[in-house]
N, C-alpha and C positions, 0 to 999 in steps of 0.2 A: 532276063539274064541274071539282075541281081538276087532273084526269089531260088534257087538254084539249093538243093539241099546234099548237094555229093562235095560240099568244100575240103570232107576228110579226105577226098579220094584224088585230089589235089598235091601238089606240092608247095611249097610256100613261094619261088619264082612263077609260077603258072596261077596263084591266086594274086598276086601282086598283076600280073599281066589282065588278069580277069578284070580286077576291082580297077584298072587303069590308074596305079597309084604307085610310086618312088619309095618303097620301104625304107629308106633311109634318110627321103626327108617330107616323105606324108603330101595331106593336099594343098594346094594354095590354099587363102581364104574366098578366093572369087571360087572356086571349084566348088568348097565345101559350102558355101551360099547356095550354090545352082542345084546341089543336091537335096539340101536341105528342103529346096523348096519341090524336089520332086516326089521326095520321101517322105517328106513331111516333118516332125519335132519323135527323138526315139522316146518318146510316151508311155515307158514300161511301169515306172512307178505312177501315183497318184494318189494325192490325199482324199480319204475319206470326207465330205462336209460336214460338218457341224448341222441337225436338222433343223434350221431355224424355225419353220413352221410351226413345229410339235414344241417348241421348247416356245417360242412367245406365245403359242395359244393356252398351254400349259401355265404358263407365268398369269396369264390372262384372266384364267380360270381361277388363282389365290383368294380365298374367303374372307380378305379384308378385299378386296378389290370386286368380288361380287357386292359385297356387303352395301358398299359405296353407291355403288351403280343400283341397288334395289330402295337404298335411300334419295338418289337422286329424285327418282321416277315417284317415289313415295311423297319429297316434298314436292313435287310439282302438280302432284294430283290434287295434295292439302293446299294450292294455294299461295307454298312458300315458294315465290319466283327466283328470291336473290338468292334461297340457300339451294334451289336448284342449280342454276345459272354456275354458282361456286362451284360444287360439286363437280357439275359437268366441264369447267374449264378444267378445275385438279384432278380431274378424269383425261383429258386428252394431254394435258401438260405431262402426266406421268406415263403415258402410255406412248409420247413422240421420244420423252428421255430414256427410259426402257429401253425403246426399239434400237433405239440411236446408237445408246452404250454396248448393249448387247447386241449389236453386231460390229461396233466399230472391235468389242472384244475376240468375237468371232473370227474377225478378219487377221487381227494380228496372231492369235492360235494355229489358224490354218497358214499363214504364209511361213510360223516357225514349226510348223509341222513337215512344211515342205525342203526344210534345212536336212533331213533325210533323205532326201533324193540324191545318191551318190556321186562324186565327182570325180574326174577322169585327167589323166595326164595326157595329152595328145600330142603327136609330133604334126605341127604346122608348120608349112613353110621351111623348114631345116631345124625350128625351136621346139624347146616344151612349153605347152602351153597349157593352162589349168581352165578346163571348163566343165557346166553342170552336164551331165550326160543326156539331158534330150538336146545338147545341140553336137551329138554323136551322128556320125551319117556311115554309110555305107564304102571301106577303105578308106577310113580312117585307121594312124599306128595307133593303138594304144598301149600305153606304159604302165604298166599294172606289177603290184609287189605284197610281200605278206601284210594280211591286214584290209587288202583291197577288196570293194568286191565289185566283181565283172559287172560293166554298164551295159552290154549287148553279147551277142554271140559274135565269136569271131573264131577265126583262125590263125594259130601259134605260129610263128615264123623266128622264134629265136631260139638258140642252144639251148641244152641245162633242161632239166624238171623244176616243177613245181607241185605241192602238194594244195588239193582243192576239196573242198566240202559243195557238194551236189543237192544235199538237204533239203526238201520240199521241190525241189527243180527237176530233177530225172526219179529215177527210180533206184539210182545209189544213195544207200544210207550210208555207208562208210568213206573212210576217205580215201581221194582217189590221186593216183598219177596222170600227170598229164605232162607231152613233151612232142615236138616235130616229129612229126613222121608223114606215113604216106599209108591208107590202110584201103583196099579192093576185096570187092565180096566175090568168091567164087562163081563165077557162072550157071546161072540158075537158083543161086540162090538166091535168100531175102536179103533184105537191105541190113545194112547194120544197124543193131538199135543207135540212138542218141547215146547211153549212159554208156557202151563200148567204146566211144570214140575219143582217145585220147588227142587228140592233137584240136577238141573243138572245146572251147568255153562257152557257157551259157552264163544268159544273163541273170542275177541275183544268185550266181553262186560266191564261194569266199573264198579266197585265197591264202591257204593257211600258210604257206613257205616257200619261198624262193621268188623269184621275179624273173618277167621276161615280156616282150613285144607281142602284139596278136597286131590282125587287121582285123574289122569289124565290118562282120559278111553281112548280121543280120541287123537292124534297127526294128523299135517301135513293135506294131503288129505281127512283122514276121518273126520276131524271136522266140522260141520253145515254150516259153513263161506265159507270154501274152495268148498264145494261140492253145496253152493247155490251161490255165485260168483266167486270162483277161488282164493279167497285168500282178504288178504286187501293190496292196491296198498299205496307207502309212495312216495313220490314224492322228485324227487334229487334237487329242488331248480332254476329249467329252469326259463326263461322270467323273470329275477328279474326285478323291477321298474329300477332299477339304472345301468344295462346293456340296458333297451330298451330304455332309456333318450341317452344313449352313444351312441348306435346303431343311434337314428334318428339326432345328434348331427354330426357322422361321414358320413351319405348321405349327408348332408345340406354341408359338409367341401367339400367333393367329387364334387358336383356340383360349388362350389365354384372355383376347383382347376380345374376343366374343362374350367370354364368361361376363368380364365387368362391364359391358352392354348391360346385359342383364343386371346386374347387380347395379349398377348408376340408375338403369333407368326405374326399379324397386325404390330403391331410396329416395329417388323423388318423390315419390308418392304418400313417405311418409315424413316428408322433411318440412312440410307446408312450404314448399318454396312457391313463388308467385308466377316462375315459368310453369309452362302448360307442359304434359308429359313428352309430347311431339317435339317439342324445342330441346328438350333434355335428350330423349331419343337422337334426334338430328347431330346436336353435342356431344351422345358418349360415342357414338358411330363413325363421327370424325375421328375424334380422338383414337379409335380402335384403326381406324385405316392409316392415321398419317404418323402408325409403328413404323412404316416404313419394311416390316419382316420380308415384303416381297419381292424391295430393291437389295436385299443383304448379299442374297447369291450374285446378283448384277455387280457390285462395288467389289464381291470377291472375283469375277471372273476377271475386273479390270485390271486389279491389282496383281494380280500372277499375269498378265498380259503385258502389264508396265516393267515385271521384272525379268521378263523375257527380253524386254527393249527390243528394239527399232528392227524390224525385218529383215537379216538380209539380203544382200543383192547376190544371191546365190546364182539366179537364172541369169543374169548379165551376163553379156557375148563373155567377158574377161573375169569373171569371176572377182571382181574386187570388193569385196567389204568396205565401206565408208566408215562408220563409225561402229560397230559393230565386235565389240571382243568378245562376250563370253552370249553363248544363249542355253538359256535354262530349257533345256530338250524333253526333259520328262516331268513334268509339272505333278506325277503324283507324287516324287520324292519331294517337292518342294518344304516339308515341314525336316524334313531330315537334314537336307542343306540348312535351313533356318536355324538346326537346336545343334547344330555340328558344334561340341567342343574340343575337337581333336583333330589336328591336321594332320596329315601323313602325308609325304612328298618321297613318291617312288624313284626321285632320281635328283641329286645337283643340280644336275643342268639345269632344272624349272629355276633357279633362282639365277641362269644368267641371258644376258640379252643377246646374245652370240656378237655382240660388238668385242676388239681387243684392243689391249691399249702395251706399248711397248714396257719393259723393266730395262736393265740394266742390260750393258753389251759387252762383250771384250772386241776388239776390232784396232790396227796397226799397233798391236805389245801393249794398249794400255786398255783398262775398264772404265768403262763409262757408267756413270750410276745412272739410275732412273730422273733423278731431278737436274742432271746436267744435259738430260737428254736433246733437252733444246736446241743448245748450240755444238751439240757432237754429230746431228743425225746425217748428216750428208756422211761422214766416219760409217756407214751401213751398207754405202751402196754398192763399195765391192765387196762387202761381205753378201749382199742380198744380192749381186748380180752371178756369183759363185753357186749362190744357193739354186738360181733359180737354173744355172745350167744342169748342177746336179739333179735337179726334180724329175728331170726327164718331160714325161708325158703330159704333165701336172694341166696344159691346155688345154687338153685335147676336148676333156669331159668338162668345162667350165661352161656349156651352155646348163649341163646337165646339173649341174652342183649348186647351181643358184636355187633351185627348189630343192634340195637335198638328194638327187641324186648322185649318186657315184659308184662309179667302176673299179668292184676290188678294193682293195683296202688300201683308201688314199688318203692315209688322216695326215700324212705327211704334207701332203699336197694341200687339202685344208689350211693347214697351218701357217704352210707358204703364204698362199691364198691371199690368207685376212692380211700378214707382212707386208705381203707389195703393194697392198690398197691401201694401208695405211702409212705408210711411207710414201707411197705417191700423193695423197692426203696431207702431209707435211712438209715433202720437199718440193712438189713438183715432178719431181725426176719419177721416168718411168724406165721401168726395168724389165729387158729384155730375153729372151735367149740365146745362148750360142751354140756352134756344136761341139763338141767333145768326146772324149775316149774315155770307156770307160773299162779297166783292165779287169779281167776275168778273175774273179776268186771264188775257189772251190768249196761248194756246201757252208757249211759253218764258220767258215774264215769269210766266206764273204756277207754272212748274216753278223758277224761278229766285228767286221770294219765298217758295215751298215752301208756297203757299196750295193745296190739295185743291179745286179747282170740282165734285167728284162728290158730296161730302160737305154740299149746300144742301139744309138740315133744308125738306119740304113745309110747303105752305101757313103759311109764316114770317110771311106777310104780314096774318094775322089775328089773329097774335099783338106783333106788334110796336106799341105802343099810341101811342108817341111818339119823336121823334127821340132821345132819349136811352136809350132800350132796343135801337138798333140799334148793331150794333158791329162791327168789322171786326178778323177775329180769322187770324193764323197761327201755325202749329208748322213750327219743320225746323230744318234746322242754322244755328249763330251768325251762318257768313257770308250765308247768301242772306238773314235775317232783318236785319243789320244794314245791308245795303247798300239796305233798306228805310227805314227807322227816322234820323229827326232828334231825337229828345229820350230818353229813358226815364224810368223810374221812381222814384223815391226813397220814403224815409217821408215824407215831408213835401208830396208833389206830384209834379211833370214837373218835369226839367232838362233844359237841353241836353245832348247825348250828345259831350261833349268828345273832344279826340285821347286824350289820358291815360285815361278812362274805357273807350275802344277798345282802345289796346293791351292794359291788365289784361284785360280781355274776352279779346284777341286770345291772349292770353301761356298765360292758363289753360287755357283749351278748346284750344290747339294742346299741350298740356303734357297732358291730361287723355284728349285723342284717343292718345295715342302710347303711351300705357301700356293702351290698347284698352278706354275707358270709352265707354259711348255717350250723347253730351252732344246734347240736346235746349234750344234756346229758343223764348219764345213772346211775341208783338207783339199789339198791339191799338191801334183808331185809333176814335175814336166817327164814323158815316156821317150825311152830313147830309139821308141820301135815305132815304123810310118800305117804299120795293116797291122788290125786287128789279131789275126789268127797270130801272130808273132810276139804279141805282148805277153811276157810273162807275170805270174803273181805275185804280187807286192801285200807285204804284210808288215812293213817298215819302210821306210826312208822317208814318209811326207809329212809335210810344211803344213803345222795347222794356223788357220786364216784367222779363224775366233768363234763366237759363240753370240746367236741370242737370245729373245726369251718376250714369252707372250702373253699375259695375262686377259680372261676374256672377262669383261668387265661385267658389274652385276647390270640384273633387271634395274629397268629406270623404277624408280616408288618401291621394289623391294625392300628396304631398310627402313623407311619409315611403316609400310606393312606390320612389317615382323615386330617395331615400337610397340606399333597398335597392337599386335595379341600377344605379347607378353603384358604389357600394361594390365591389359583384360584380365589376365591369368590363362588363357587358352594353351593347351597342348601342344606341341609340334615332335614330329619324328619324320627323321628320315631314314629310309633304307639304303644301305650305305655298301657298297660292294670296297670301298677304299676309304675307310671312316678316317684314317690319320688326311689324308688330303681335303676328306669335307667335313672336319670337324675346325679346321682352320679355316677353309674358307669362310663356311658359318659362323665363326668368331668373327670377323671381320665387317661382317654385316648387322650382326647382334642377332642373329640367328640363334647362337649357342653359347652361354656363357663358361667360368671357369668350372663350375658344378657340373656340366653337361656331362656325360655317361657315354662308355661306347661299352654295350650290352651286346649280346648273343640273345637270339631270338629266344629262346627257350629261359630267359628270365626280364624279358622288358615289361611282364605284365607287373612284377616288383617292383620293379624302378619307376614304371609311370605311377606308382601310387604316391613317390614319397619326390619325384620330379618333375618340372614342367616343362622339359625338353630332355631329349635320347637321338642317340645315334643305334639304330637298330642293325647290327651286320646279316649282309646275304650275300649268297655267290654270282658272280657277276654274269649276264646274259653272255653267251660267245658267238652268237650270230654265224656261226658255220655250220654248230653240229644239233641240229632238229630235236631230239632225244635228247640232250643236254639242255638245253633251253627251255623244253617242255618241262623237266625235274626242277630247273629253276623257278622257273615260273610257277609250280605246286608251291614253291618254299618263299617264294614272296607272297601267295595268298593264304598259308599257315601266318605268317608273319606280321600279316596288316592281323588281321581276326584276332592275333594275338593282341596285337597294338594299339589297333582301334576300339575294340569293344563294341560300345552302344555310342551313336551321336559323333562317328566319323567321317570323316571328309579324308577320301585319296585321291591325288592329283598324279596323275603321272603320262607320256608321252609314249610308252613302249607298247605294240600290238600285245605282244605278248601278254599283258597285265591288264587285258580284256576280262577276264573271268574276276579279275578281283575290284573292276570296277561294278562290277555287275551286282558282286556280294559285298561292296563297302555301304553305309545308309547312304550317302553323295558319294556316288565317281565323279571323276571331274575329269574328263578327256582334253589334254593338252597339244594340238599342234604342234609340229617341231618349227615349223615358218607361218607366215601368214599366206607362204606360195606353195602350203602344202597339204592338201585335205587332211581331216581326221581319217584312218578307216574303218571303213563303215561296221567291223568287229566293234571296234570301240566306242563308233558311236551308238549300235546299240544296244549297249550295256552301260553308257553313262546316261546322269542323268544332266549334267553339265558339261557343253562343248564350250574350249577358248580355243579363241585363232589370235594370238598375237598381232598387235598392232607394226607396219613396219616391215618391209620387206628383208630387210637383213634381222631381226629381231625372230631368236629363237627360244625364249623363255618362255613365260606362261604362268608364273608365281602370283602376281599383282594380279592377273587376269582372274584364277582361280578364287584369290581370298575376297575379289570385288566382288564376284556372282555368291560368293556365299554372305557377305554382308548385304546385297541386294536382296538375295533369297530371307534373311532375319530382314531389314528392312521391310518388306512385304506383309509377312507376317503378322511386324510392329505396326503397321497400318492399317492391315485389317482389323488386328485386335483393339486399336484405337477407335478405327470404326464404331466397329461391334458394341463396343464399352460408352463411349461418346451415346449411339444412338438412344442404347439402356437408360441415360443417366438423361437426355431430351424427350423420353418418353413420360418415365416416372415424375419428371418436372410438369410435363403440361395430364397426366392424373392427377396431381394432387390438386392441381390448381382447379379440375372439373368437376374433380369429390368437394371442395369447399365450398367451389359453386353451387355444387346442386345441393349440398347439407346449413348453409348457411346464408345469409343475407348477402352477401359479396356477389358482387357482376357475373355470371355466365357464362363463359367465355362463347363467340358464334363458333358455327363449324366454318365457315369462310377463313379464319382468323385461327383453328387451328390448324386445318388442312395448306394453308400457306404456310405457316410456320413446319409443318411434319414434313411435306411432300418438296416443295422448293428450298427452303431454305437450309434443312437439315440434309438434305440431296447433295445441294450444294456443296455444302461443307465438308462430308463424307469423300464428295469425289475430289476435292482437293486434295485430303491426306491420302487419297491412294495414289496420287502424286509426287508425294514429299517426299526429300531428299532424306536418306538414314543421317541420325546425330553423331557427331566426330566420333562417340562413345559408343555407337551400338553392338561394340561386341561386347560389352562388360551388361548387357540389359538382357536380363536374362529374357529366353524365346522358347517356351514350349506351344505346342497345337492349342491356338487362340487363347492367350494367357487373357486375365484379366487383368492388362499390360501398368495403367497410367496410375492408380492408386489402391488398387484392390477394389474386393467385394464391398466392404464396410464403407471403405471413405468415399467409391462412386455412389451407395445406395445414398450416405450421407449429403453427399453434392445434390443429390435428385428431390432430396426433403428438404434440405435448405433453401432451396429456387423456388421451390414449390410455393414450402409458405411463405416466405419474403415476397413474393410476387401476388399471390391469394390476397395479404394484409397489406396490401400499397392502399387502396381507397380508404380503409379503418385507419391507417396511419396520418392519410393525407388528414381526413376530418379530425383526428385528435390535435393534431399539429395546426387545423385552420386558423381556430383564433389566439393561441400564442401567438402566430406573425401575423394575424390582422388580415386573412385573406379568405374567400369564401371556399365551401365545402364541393368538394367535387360530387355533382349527382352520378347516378348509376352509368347512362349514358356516357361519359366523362369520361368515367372509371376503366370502364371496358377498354378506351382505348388505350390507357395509360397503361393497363393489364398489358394488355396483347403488344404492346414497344417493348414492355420488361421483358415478357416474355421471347422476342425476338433477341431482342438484346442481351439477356441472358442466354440463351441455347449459342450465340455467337461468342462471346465470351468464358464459357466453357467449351465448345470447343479452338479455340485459341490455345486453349492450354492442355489439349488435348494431343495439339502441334509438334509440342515439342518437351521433351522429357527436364528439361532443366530451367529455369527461373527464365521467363521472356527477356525481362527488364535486363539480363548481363548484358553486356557488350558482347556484340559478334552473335548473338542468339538472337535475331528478327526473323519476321517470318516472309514469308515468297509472296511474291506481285498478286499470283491467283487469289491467296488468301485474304488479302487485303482490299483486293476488288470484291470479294463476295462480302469482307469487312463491311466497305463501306456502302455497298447495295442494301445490306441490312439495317446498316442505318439510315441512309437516307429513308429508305421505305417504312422505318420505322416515326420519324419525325413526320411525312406522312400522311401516320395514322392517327397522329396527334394533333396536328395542325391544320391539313386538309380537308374538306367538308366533305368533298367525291370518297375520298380512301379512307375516312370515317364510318360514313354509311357504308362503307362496301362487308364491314363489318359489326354492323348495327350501332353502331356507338356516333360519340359525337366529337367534335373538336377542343382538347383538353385546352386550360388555360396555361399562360408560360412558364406558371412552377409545376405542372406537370410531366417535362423534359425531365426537372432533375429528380423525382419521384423514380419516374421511367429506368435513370440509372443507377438509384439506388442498387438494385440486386445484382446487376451483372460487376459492378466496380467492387462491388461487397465479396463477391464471391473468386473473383477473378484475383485480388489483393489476399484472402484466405490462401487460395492453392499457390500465389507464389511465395509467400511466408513458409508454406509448409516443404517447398521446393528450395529454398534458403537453407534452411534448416535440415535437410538432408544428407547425411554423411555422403562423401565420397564412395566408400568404397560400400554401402548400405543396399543399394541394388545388382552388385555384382551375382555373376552366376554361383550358385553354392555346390559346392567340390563334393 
């Protein structure tokens, strides 16, 4: 019954009967369970895998990681068991952390890859409800609008067009209408194609304009999609740019670290060292594998997986996000989010939480200011209970409105809304409706007394018992309300509406409008007429009540946000369709200061050079006229191109401003609720989704600048990495070249292969954990900087480990009998080598951690970091003291001034880079303009 392909040829009562479904309040949840399970999950989308196979066996295959493995087999043939034994354990120990990492990275790619899979407004039970679309079933309403795009095929059952893009789905390339109807093929002819059929939606098509209800005839398998490709493929994010720069980065290391194989093991042979050329082999071969070049793309795939953060719970019955605001969607713009030095904010609104907090009131002939509002507020509730009879309908669509829908143009109603919740929220008192009359005025007098004629409650006239229960009631702004109005209100009665009583009126609301509050009054006249049809028009005589006024309060952490990149020196612009209303607001947040600019687009590229905040003006979206909207929308993507340049980030919430996220280096696709998808236009063309935290919460500001500090944070981590690894490798060369060129200890390959592969592992995977520094927007972030001190002073940290650690045993014996203690033999030596040596690669990277002096207050470092701290010391005391973990690396058990020998280099070194982190200007690493 359900598989049925003639739904066009249907009516929309006769597909409702089919589908056995209440168009008007959908299915139960027990229903759409029973089907679910008959139909199965609507299955249309589907992520691509990540190949894991090809890609560990690939990793498997890396020429330090052969290299390792022909050395193993090599000393076990010659004999050497323990440096066999070694080898082969730092063979499987790298090869369970590999697998482990790289798929735990795997796993979180593909489940934010699946954050594409569209979501759907459904009518359940009488509500809207927000769910992912494979738990779509057959007759279910769907609630679909511009922006959206169809999760199944279904059939239209509400008034109005809509305009749809069919694009890869049928065989219309252009855009199409679609609308109710009823359409039958002539007798004996063919069926009508699919791309004919206006009144049917297929699934993965978009919905460029208007909105309207469908049922959902087809799921899963039977949809158009599935049964003409198999479905639509989302891809988990594979070959990013910035893993295959790593990748070709760590062959060039690998052939690098082959070369000085060769070359280490040459120089032995003329170096008269006393090891055998096989032990030096075994030695530079360690050393060449525990580069670590072929865990580098692993630590990069982590860390763009860690700035994606926590999965979310998209596929849940209810669609709720737990902790979950912003998720980095396209991981190849990730460096572009990172080097963002310009923000562009497509609209106000991102910087408010959609919460309101009340101003100043007039209500019984006097004003109540904002800070007396306390003890005045019960003073509101016949003005709020006037208000809410004028509103009319304003309930009717409150299931709808809590996810942002609405019916027509109800900002009035909004406005209300947040009033009577907040006011209930204060007093207690809840506010009700009553019925009323509302007298007829003709075209423009009754647009101009701001009286609603749509809004005449039925059959009033039965209920209206006597002339004194009929009332003549309007809501709208001050002026159209008072050019009405001869008397108002007081406690005491009506008075005349004097000039004095005008102006204060005048003074407030013109004072209350301009710091962008939305002031609301409301009039009432008693009607001396019982029926409707009798009331004549009133354009004078009523009694004004008073006036109030709504401010909606900002994003929570916005203010301090916007501290942090002005501090930085960062950019901001916003495009402004009423720049006098958002150039105050923005003042008040420190958004914009006195210098701030309101530009025309056709010279902001001047002004950003000599400013660090613009008000750019454009004309405002009108959401009625298609054609108009579309020319806007050209002139806001001229606008950013002009504004942004190179290195911007545009944040905005409008479908319409899909194409300019697309061409900004980071779009940043903002939610208007957290009860309300992106659409899928916008999501994809951004490279950053935020869903607001907070169900009444409709900003996205904070959300925005955190994914782009997360995105530099990232970056800053890997390039720490990266840098770090460089500066742990060239440390333990220097120390193999002086082995094998001079008398000094040897170091084992057991003893580097722990140090390369565990320990520096370690550490690496910690900082792709770390938190960004309060500062990271002033640190400058291009693709893999050499972040933490440059080229010069990392190469310098790598030679100063080097040999400070090489010359511990020559140190120790010069210094023996000064303090009267014997000489440390070879055996000794090694081990006190190989503690420095741990203990130094931990100690630099400690300060690799974190960009400013350890030792400040309030600069420590994270639990993880200090558990691998202190593993590397314990493990290293030991190697100095323990007979077992001695031999494990040929050496012997040092005596008790050995310890502090041991710490000489990393204290030495670690005290260097904070002196030199002391000693850094403030403003020394900021980005340069």
């Amino acid at each position: 019954m359900l598989n049925r392909n003639d739904w066009h040829s249907l009516s929309a009562e006769e597909t409702a009967r089919e589908l056995n479904v209440n168009p008007y309040r959908g299915l139960s949840e027990k229903e759409a369970k029973r089907r679910r399970g008959e139909h199965g999950k609507n299955g249309i989308w589907y992520v691509r895998r990540m190949e894991t196979g090809k890609s560990l066996l690939g990793s498997a295959g890396d020429l330090s990681t052969v290299l390792l493995l022909i050395t193993a087999i090599l000393a076990f043939v010659f004999e050497e068991r323990e440096t066999a034994a070694a080898m082969a354990i730092i063979l499987a120990i790298g090869a369970i952390l590999r697998v482990v990492t790289y798929l735990k990275a795997k796993r979180i790619l593909e489940e934010n890859a699946a954050e594409n899979i569209p979501t759907a407004a459904l009518l359940r039970d009488g509500s809207v409800t927000l769910l992912s679309s494979v738990h779509i079933v057959p007759g279910d309403i769907v609630l679909l609008r511009a922006g959206d795009t169809v999760p199944c095929d279904g059939r239209i059952i509400s008034e109005g067009e809509v305009i749809v893009t069919e694009r890869g789905i049928t065989e219309n390339r252009e855009k199409v209408r679609k609308f109710d109807t009823i359409l039958h093929a002539a007798p004996g002819s063919a069926a009508i194609p699919c791309e004919s059929r206006p009144n049917i939606l297929y699934a993965g098509s978009t919905i460029l304009d208007g909105e309207l209800r469908m049922i959902a005839a087809a799921t899963g398998k039977d949809t158009l999609v599935s049964r003409k490709q198999g479905g639509i493929e989302i891809h988990a994010g594979d070959n990013l740019p910035i893993i295959e720069r790593l990748s070709e980065r760590c062959k060039k290391s690998e052939l690098v670290m082959l070369a000085l194989v060769v070359v280490i093991s040459a120089l032995s042979l003329f170096s008269g060292k006393s090891d055998s050329l096989l032990a030096v082999f075994f030695g530079a071969v360690s050393m060449a594998a525990a580069s670590m070049s072929e865990y580098l793309t692993t630590i990069g795939s982590i860390i763009i997986a860690v700035v994606q953060g926590s999965s979310p719970t998209s596929h849940s019955p209810h669609h709720r996000r737990k902790q979950q605001g912003a998720i980095l969607k396209d991981c190849t713009r990730l460096e572009n989010a990172a080097s963002a030095d310009t923000i562009v904010l497509g609209d106000i609104s991102l910087l408010k939480s959609g919460g309101v907090s009340f101003n100043s009131f007039f209500a019984e002939g006097a004003l109540h200011p904002k800070d007396t509002l306390g003890d005045n507020a019960k003073k509101l509730f016949p003005l709020l209970t006037l208000a809410a009879e004028a509103s009319g309908t304003w309930a009717q669509s409150e299931a709808l409105s809590k996810i942002g829908w609405e019916e027509g143009p109800a900002e009035r109603r909004i406005v209300l809304r947040q009033a009577f919740r907040l006011f209930t929220e204060m007093t207690g008192e809840k506010i009700s409706q009553k019925n009323f009359v509302v007298d007829h005025l003709p075209g423009s007098a009754a647009m101009a007394a701001g009286i609603d004629t749509a809004i005449i409650q039925p059959n009033i006239e039965k209920k209206v018992s006597s002339e004194s229960d009929a009332y003549v009631t309007a809501l709208s702004d001050v002026q159209s309300i008072l050019n009405c109005c001869t008397t108002y209100k007081t406690a005491d009665g009506e008075a005349p509406l004097t000039d004095e009583i005008r102006r204060i009126i005048f003074t407030e609301t013109a004072r209350l409008e301009f710091v962008g509050a939305r002031v609301l009054a409301a009039a009432t006249r008693p009607s001396p007429f019982l029926t409707l049809n009798k009331i004549a028009t009133i354009l004078t005589g009523m009694c004004f009540v008073g006036f109030f006024s709504l401010s909606e309060t900002p994003e929570e952490g916005a203010a301090a946000m916007i501290k942090q990149l002005r501090s930085a020196g960062m950019r901001v612009a916003l495009l402004s369709s009423d720049p006098d209303h958002d150039l105050y607001y923005g003042h008040d947040l420190g958004l914009f200061g006195k210098e701030t600019k309101i530009v025309p687009q056709t010279e902001c590229t001047e002004a950003l050079r000599t400013e660090k905040s613009l008000i750019v003006t454009v004309p405002p979206y009108t959401h009625t006229d298609t054609s108009a909207d579309l020319t806007v929308s050209a002139l806001r993507r001229r606008a950013l191109r002009t504004v942004g340049g190179p290195h911007a980030a545009f944040l905005t919430k409008e479908p319409l401003d899909a194409r300019a996220l697309g061409e900004a280096d980071c779009g940043i696709a903002v939610s208007r609720s957290s009860l309300k998808p992106i659409p899928q236009a916008m999501k994809n063309k951004a490279a950053i989704t935020v869903y607001p935290e907070g169900e009444e919460e409709h900003g996205g500001f904070t959300g925005g600048i955190t994914a782009i500090r997360e995105a530099r944070r990232g970056m800053i981590n890997l390039s720490n990495a990266s840098a770090y690894l460089s500066v742990s490798q060239l440390t333990r060369l220097l120390v193999v070249l002086l082995g094998v060129m001079t008398e000094l200890p040897m170091l084992s390959p057991a003893a580097i292969l722990v140090g390369g592969l565990i320990f520096d592992f370690g550490i690496t995977l910690v900082m792709a954990f770390e938190k960004a520094p309060r500062e990271v927007f002033a640190i400058p972030c291009v693709p893999l900087p050499d972040y933490a001190e440059g080229h010069k002073t990392m190469i310098g940290f790598g030679l100063s480990a080097g040999f400070l650690i090489a010359l511990l045993p020559s140190l120790v014996n010069g210094l023996a009998p000064i303090f009267h203690v014997h000489a440390l033999r070879t055996s000794e030596a090694l081990s006190v080598v190989t503690a420095a040596l741990f203990l130094t690669q931990t100690a630099i990277g400690t300060q690799f951690m974190r960009r400013g002096p350890l030792l400040r207050q309030g600069s420590g470092l994270n639990s993880a970091y200090l558990c691998c701290l202190g593993t590397c010391v314990v493990f290293s005391m030991l190697l100095l003291f323990e007979n077992h973990t001695s031999a494990f690396i040929d050496g012997r058990p040092a005596p008790w001034y050995g310890a502090i020998f041991a710490l000489l280099p990393p204290l030495i070194l670690f005290f260097i880079m904070e002196f030199r982190k002391n000693r850094r200007k403030p403003g020394e690493k900021k980005r340069k303009k």
